[in-house]
C-alpha positions as CSV (number, residue, x, y, z in Angstrom):
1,X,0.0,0.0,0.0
2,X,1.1,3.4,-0.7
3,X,0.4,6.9,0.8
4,X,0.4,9.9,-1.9
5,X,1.0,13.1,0.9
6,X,0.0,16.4,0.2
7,X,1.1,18.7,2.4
8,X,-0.1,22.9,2.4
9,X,-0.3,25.5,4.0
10,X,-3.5,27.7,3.1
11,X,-3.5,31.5,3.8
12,X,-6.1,32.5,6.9
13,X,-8.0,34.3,4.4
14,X,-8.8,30.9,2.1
15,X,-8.7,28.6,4.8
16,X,-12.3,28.3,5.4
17,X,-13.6,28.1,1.7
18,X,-10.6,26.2,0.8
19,X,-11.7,23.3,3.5
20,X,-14.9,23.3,2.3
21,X,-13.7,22.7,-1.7
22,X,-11.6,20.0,-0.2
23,X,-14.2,18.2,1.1
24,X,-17.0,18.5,-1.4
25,X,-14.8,19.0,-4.6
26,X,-11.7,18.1,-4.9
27,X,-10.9,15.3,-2.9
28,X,-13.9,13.5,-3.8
29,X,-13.0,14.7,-7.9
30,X,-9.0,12.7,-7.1
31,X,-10.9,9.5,-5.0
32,X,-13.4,9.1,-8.3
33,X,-10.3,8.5,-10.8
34,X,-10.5,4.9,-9.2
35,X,-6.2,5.3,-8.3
36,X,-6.9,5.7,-5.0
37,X,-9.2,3.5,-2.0
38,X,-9.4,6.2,0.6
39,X,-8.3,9.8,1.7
40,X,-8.1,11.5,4.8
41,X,-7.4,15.0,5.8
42,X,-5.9,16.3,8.8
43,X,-4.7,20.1,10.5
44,X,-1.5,20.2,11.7
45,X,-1.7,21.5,15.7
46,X,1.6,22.5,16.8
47,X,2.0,25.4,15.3
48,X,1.6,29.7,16.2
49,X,-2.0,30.9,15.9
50,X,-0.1,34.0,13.7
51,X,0.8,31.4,11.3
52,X,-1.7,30.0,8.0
53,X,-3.1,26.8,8.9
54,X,-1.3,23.3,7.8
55,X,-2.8,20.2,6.2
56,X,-2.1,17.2,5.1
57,X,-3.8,15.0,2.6
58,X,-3.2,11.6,2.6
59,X,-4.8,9.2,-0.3
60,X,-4.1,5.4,0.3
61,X,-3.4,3.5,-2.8
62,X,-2.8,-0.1,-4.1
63,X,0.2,-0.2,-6.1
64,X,3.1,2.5,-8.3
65,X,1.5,1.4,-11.6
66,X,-2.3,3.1,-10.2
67,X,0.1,6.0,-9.0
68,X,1.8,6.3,-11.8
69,X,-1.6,6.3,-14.0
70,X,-3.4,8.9,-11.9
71,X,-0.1,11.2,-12.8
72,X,0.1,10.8,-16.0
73,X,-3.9,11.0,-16.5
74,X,-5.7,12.9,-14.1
75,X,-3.0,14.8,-12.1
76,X,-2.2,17.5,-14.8
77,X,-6.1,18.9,-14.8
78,X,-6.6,18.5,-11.4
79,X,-3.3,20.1,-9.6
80,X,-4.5,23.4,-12.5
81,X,-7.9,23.4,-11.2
82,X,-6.4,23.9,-8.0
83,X,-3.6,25.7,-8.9
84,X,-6.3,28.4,-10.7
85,X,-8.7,28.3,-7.4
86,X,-6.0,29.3,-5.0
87,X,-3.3,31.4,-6.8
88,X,-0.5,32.9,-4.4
89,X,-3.0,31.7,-1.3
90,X,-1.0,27.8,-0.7
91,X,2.9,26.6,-0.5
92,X,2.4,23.1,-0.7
93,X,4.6,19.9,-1.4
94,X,4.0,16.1,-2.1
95,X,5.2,12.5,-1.0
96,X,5.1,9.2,-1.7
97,X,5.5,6.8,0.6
98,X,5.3,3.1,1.1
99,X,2.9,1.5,4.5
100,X,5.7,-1.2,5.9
101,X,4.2,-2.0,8.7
């Protein structure tokens, strides 16, 4: 099994809207390319109420070759859409990584 991370951190001033899109948009728009079984977002707690709120993202999936698939397909349109939605509100980075346990 393999974890695709997203990590961001979303301006105060998009924070609210942007959780909402996450929920009812885009997260369900990444699960319904079939690559991925489940997704789960979390806020990051440790860190100064000054600062822009942290997520993380986390989409299980079965195996590189459905990773690989939902890149080369679906990821283009999708990190745009997003890209478009929240321009200069995000810094954000992905991971890959591999459930051994």
């Amino acid at each position: 099994m393999l974890l695709y991370n997203v990590t961001i951190q979303i301006a105060k001033d998009a924070e609210t809207e942007w959780l909402h899109w996450m929920k009812t948009r885009h997260i369900p728009d990444v699960l319904l390319t079939g690559q991925f079984v489940e997704a789960r977002i979390s806020r990051l707690l440790d860190q100064p109420d000054d600062e822009d709120s942290t997520y993380v993202i986390q989409y299980q999936c079965e195996s590189l070759e459905k990773f690989n698939y939902y890149i080369d397909v679906y990821a283009t349109a999708l990190r745009e859409e997003f890209n478009q939605r929240y321009k200069d509100k995000f810094v954000l980075f992905r991971t890959l990584m591999e459930v051994v346990g």
